[in-house]
Biopython code that builds the backbone (N, CA, C, O; Angstrom):
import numpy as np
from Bio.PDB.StructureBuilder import StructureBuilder

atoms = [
    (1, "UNK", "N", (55.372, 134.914, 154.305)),
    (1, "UNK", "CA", (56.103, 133.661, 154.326)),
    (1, "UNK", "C", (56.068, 133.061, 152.933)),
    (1, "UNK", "O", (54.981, 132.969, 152.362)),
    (2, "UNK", "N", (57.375, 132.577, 152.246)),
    (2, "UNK", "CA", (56.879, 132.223, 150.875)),
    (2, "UNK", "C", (57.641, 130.496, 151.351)),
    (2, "UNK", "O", (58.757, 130.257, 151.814)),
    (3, "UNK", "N", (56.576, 129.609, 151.023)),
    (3, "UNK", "CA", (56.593, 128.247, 151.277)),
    (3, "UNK", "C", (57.239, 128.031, 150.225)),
    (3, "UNK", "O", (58.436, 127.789, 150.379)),
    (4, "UNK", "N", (56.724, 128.042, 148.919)),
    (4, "UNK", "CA", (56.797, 127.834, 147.759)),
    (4, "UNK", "C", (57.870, 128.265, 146.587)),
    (4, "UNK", "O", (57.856, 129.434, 146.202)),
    (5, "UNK", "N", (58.763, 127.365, 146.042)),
    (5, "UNK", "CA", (59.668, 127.708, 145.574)),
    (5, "UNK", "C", (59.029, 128.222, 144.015)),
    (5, "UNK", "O", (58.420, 127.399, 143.331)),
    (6, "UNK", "N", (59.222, 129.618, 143.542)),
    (6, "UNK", "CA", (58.567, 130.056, 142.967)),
    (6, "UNK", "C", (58.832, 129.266, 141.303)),
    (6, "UNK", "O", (57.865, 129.125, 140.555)),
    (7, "UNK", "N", (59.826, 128.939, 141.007)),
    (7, "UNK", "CA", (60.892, 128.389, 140.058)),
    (7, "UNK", "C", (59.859, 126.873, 139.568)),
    (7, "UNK", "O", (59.353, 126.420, 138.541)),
    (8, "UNK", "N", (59.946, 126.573, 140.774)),
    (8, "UNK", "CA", (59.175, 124.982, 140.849)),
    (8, "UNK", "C", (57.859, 124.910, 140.778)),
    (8, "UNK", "O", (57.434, 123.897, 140.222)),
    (9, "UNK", "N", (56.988, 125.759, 141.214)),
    (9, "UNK", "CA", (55.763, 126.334, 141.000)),
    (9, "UNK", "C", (55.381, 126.430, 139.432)),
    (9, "UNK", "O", (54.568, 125.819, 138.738)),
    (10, "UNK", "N", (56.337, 127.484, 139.165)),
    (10, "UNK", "CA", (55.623, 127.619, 137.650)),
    (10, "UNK", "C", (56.375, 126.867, 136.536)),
    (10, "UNK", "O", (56.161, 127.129, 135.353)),
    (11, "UNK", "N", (57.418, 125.758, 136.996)),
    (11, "UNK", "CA", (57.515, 124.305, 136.155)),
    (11, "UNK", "C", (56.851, 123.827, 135.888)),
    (11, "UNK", "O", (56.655, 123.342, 134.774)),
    (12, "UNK", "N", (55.833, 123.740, 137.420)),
    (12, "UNK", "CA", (55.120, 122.660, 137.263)),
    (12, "UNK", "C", (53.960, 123.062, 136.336)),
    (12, "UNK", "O", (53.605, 122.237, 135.494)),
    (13, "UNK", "N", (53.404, 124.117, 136.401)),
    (13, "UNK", "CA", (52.581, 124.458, 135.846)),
    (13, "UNK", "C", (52.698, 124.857, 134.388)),
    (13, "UNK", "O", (51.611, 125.052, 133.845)),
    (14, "UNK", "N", (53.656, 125.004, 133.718)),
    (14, "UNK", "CA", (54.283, 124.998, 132.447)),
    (14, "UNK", "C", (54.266, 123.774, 131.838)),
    (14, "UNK", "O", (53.828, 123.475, 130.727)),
    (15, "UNK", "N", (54.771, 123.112, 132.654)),
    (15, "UNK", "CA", (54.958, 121.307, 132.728)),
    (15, "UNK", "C", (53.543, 120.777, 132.020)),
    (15, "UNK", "O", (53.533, 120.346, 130.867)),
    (16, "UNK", "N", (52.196, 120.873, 132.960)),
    (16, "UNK", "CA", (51.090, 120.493, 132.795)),
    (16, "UNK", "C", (50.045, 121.390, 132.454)),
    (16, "UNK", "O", (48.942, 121.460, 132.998)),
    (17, "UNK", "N", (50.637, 122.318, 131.167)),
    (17, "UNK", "CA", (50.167, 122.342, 130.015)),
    (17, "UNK", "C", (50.487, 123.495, 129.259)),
    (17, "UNK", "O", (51.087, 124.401, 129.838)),
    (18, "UNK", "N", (50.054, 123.670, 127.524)),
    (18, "UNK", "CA", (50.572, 124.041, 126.480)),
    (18, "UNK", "C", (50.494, 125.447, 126.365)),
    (18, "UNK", "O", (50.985, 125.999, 125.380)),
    (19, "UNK", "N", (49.732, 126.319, 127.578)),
    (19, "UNK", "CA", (49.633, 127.540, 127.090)),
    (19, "UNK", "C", (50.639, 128.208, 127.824)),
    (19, "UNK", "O", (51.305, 127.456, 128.535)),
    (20, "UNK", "N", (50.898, 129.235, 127.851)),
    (20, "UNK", "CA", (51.815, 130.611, 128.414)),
    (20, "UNK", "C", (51.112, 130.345, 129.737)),
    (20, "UNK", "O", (50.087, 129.695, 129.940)),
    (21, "UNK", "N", (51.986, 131.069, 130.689)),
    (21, "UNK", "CA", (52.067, 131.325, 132.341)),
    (21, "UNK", "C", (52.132, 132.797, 132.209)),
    (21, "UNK", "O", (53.046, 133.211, 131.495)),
    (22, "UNK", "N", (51.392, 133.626, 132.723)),
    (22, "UNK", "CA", (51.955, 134.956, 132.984)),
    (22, "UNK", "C", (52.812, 134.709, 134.934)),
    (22, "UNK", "O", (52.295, 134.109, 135.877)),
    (23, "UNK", "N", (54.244, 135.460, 134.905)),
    (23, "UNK", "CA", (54.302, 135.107, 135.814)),
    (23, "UNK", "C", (53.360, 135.686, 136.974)),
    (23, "UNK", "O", (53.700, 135.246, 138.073)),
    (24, "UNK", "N", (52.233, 136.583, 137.017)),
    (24, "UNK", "CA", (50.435, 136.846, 137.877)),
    (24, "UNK", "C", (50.201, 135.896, 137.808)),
    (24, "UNK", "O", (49.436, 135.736, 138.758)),
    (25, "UNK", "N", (50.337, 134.614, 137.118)),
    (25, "UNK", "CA", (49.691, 133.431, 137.180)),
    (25, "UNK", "C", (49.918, 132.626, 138.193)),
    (25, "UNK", "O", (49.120, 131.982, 138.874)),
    (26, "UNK", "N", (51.700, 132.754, 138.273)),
    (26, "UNK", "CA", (52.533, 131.731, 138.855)),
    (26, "UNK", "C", (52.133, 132.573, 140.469)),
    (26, "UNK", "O", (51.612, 132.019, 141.437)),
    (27, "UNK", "N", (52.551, 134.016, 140.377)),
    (27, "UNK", "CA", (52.741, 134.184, 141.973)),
    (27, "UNK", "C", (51.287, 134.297, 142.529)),
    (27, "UNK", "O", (51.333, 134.608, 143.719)),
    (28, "UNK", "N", (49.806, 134.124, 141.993)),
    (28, "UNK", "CA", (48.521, 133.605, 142.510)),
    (28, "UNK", "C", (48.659, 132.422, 142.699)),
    (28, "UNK", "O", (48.798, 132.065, 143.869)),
    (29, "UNK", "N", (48.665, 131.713, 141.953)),
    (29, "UNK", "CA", (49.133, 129.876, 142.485)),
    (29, "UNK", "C", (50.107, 130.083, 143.604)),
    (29, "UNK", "O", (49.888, 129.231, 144.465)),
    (30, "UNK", "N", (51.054, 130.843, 143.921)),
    (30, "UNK", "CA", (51.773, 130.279, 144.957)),
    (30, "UNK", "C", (50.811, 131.228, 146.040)),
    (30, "UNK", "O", (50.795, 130.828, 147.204)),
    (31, "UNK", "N", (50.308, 132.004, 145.831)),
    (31, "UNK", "CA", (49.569, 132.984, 146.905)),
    (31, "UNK", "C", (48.245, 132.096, 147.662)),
    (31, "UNK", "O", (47.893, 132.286, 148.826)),
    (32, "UNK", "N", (47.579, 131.035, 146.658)),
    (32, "UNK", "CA", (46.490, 129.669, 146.836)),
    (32, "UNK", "C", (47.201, 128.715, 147.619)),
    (32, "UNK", "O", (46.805, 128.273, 148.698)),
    (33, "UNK", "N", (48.316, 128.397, 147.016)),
    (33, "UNK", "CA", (49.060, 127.620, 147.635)),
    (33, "UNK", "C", (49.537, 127.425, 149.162)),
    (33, "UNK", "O", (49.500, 126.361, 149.780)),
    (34, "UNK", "N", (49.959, 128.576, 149.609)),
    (34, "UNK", "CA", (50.849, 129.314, 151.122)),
    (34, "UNK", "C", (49.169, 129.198, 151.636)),
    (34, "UNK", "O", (48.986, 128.356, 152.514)),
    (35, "UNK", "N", (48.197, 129.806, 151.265)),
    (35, "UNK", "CA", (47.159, 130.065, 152.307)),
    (35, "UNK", "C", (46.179, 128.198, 152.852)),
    (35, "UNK", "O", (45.568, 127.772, 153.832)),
    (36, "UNK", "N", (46.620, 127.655, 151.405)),
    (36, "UNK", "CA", (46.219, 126.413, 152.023)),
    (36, "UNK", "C", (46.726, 125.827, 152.688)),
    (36, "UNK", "O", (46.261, 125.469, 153.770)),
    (37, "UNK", "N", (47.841, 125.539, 152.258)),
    (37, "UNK", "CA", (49.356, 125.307, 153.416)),
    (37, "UNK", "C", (49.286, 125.805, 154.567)),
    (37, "UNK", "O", (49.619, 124.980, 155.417)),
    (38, "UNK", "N", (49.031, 126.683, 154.936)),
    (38, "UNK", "CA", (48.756, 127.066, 156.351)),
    (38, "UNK", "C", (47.508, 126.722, 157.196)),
    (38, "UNK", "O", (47.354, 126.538, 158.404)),
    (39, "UNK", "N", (46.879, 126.706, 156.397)),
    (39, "UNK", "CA", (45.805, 125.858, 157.190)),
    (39, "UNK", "C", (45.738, 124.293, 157.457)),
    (39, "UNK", "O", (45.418, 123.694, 158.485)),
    (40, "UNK", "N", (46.091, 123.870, 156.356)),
    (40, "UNK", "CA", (46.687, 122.510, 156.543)),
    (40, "UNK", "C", (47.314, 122.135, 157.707)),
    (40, "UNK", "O", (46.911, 121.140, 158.308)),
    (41, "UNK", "N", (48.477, 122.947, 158.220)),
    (41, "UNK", "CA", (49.216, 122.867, 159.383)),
    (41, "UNK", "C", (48.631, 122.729, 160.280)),
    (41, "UNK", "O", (48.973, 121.914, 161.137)),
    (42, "UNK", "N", (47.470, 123.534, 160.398)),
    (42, "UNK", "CA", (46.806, 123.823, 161.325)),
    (42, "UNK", "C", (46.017, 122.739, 161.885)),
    (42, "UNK", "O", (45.745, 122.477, 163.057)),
    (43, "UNK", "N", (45.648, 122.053, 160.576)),
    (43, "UNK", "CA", (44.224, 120.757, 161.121)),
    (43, "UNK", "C", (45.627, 119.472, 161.403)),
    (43, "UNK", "O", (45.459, 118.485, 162.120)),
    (44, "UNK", "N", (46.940, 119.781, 160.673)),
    (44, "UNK", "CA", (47.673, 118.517, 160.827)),
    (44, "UNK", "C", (48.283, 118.680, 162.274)),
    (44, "UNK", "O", (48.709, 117.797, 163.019)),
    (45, "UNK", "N", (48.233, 119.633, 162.415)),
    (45, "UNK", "CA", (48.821, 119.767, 164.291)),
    (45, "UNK", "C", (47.686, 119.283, 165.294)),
    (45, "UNK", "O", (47.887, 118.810, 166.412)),
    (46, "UNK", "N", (46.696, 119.449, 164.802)),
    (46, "UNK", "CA", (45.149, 118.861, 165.569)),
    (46, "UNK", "C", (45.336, 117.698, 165.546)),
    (46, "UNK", "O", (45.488, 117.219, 166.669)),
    (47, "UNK", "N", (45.402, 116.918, 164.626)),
    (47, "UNK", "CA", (46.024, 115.628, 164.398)),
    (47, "UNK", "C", (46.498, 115.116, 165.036)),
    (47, "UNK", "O", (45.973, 114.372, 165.864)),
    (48, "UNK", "N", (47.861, 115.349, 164.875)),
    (48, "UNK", "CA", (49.236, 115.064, 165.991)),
    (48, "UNK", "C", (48.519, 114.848, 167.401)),
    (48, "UNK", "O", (48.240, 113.813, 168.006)),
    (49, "UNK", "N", (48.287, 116.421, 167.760)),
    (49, "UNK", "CA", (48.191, 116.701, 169.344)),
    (49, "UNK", "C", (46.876, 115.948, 169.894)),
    (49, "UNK", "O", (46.569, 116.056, 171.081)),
    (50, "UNK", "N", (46.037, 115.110, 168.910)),
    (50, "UNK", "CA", (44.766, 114.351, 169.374)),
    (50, "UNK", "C", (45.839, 112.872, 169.646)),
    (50, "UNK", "O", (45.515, 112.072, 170.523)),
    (51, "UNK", "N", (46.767, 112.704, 169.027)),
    (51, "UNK", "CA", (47.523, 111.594, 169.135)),
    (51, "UNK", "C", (48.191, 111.554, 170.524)),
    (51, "UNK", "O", (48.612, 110.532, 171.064)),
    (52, "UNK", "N", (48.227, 112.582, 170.940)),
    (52, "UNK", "CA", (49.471, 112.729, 171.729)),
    (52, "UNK", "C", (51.051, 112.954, 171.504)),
    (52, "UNK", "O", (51.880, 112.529, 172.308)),
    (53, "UNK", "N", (51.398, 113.685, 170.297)),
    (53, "UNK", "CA", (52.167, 113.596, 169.881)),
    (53, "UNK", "C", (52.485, 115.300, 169.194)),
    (53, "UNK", "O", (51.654, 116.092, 168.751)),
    (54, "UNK", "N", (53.805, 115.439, 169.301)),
    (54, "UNK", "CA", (54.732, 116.734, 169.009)),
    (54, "UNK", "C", (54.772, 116.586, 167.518)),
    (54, "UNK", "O", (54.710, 117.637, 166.882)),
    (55, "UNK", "N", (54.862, 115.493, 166.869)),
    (55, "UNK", "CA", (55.502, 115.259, 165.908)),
    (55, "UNK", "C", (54.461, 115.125, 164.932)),
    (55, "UNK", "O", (53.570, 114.405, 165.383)),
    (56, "UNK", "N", (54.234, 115.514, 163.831)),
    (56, "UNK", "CA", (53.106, 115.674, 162.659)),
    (56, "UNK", "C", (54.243, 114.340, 161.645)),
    (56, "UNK", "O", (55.393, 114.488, 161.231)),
    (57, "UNK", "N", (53.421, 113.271, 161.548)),
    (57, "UNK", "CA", (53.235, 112.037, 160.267)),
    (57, "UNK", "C", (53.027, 112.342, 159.511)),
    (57, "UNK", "O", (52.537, 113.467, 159.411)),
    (58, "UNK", "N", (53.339, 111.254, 158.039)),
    (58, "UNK", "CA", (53.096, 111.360, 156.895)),
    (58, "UNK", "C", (51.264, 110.743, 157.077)),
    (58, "UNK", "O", (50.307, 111.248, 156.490)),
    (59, "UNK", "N", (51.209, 109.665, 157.955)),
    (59, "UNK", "CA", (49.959, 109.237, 158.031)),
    (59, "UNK", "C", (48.835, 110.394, 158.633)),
    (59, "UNK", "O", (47.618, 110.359, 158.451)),
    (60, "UNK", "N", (49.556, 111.361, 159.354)),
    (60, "UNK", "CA", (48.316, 112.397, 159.304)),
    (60, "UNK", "C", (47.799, 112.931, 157.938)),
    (60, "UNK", "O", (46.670, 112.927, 157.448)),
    (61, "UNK", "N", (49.094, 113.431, 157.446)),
    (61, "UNK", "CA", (48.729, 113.839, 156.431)),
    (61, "UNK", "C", (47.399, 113.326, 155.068)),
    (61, "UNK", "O", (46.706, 113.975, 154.285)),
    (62, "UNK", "N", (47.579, 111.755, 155.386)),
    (62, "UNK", "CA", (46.330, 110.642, 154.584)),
    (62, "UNK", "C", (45.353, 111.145, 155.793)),
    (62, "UNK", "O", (44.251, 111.644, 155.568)),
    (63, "UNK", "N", (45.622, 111.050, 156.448)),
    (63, "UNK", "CA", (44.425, 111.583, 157.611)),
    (63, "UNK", "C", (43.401, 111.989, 157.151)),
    (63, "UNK", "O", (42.248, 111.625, 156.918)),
    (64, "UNK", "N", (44.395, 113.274, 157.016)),
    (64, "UNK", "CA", (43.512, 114.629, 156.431)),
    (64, "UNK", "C", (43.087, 114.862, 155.170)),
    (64, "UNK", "O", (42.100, 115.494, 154.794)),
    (65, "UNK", "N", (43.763, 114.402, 154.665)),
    (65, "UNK", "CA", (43.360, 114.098, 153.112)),
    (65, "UNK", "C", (42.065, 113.081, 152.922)),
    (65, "UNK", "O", (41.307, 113.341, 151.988)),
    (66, "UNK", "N", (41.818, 112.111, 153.632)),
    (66, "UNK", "CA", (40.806, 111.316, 153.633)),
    (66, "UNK", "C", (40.151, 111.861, 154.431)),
    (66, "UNK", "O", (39.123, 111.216, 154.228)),
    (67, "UNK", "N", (39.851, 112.633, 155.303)),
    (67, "UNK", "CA", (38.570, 113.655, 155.983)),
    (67, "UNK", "C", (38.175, 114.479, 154.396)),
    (67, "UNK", "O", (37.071, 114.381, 153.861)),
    (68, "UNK", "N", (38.689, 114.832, 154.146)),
    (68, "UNK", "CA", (38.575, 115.869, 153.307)),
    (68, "UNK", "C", (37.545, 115.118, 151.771)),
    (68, "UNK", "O", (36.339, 115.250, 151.561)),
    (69, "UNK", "N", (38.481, 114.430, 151.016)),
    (69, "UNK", "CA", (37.889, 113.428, 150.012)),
    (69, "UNK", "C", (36.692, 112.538, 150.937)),
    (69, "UNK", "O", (36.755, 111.387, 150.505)),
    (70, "UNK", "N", (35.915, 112.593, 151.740)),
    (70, "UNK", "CA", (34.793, 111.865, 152.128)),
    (70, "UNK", "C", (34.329, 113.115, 152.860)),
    (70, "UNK", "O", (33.952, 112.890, 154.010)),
    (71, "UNK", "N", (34.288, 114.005, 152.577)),
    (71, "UNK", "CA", (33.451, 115.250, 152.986)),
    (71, "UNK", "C", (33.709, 115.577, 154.672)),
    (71, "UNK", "O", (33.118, 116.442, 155.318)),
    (72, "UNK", "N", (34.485, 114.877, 155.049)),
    (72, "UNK", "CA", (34.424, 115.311, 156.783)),
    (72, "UNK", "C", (34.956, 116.419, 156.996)),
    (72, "UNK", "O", (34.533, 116.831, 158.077)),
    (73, "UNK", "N", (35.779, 117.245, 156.466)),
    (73, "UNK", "CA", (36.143, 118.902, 156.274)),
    (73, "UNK", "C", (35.896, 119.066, 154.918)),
    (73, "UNK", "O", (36.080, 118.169, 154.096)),
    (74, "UNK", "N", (35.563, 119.970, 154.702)),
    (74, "UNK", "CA", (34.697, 120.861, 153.685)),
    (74, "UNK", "C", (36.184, 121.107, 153.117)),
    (74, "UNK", "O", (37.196, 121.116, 153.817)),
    (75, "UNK", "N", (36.140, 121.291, 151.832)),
    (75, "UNK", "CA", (37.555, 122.281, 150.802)),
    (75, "UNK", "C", (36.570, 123.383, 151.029)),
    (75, "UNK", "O", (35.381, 123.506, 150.734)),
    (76, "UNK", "N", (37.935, 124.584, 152.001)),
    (76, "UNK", "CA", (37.566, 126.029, 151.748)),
    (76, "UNK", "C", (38.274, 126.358, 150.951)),
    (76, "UNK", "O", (38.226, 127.511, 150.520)),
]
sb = StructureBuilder()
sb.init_structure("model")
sb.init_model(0)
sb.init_chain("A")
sb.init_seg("    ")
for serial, (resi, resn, name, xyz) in enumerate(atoms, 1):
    if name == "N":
        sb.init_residue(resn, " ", resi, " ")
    sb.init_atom(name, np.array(xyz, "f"), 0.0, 1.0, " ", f" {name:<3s}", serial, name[0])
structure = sb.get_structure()
């Protein structure tokens, strides 16, 4: 599954900063990227469905992001 628009990926990363990209660089960042992303989904559907709800928020998303930045899920 490629989430990640590969183009935009290694803008960004060109963008924020001065050295060369090999594009191995760019398609590992998007390879980090997709696998976090998918897990993400995963805890943001937990989310939702603790809500009662089909529908995944932008406020889950702070959700999870604030579990995360106060240690309540670990960064794997």
């Amino acid at each position: 599954m490629s989430v990640c628009n590969t183009m935009n990926v290694g803008k960004i990363m060109r963008d924020n900063t001065k050295l060369n990209m090999s594009p191995k660089a760019v398609q590992e960042m998007i390879s980090y990227l997709e696998a976090h992303l998918e897990k993400a989904v995963v805890r943001l559907e937990e989310i939702a469905k603790k809500n009662k709800r089909k529908t995944i928020f932008p406020e889950d998303i702070v959700e999870l992001f604030s579990f995360r930045d106060n240690g309540i899920i670990p960064n794997e």
